[in-house]
N, C-alpha and C positions, 0 to 999 in steps of 0.2 A: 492390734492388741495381742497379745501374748496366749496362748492355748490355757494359761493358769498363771492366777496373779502371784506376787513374793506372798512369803510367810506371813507377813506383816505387812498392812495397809495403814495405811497414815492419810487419811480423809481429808488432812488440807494440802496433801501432793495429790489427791485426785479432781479430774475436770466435773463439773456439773456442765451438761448437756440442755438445752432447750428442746424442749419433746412435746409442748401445747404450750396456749396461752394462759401463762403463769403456772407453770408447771416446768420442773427442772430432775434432771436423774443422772444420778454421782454412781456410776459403775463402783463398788468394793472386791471382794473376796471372789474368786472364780477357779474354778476348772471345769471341762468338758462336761462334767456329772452335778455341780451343783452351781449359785451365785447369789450373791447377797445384791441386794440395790437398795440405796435411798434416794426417797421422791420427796420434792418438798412443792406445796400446793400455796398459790395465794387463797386468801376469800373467796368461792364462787367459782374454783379451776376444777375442770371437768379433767375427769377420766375416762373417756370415752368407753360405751360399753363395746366389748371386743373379747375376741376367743384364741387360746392357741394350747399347741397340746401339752405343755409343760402343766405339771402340776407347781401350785405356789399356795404359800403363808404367809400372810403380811401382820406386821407387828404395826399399831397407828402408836408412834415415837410422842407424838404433838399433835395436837387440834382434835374435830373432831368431823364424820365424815360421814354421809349417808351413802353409803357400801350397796349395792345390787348385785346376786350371786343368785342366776337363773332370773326367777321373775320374783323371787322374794328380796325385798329393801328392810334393811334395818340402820340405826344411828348405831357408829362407834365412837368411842371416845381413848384418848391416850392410856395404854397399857392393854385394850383389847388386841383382838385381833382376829381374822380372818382366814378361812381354807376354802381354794380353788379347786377344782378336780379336773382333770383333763379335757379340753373341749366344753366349758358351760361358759357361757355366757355371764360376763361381770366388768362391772366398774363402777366409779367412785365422782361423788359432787364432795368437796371443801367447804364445809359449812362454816369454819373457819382457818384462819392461816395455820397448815400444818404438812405434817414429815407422816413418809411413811416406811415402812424396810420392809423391802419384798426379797423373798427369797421360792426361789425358780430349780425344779430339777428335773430333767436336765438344764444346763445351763441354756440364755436365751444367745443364740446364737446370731440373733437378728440385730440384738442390741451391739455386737462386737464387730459386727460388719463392717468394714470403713476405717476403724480405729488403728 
């Protein structure tokens, strides 16, 4: 994959990847310093809790999600949204089928490996 996406991303030319069970992630927008992603969850898809040093902001698109950031858990719902800080400890249960857009900076280099 390319060090920086076009101008312009068109979401049904991009791939959804399988990245857990019932869980999918459609790389969008990127360069070196920032990236957009959308995740879409079935009912009951975990987000494994997990750390890395990127700071991230996730907008919840659809459904709704019980989100864990440290040892604090709270419910979101469509139009919320959440902040990571470097290195804490988070992730997410699908209370119901839903989308999420995460946006990563610096970009996650881990996700473009391979591509």
């Amino acid at each position: 994959m390319p060090k920086q996406s076009n101008a312009f991303v068109e979401s049904k030319k991009q791939i959804w990847e399988t990245v857990g069970d019932g869980v999918q992630r459609q790389i969008l927008g990127h360069d070196p310093q920032l990236m957009m992603v959308c995740v879409k969850f079935n009912k009951g898809s975990i987000g494994p809790v997990h750390r890395h040093p990127h700071r991230q902001v996730t907008y919840v698109e659809q459904g709704s999600f019980e989100v864990q950031i440290g040892s604090e858990k709270k419910v979101l719902r469509k139009g919320d949204c959440f902040f990571i800080p470097p290195d804490v400890d988070h992730g997410v249960v699908a209370l119901e089928v839903g989308t999420l857009v995460d946006v990563f900076t610096p970009t996650r280099e881990d996700f473009l490996a391979g591509k």
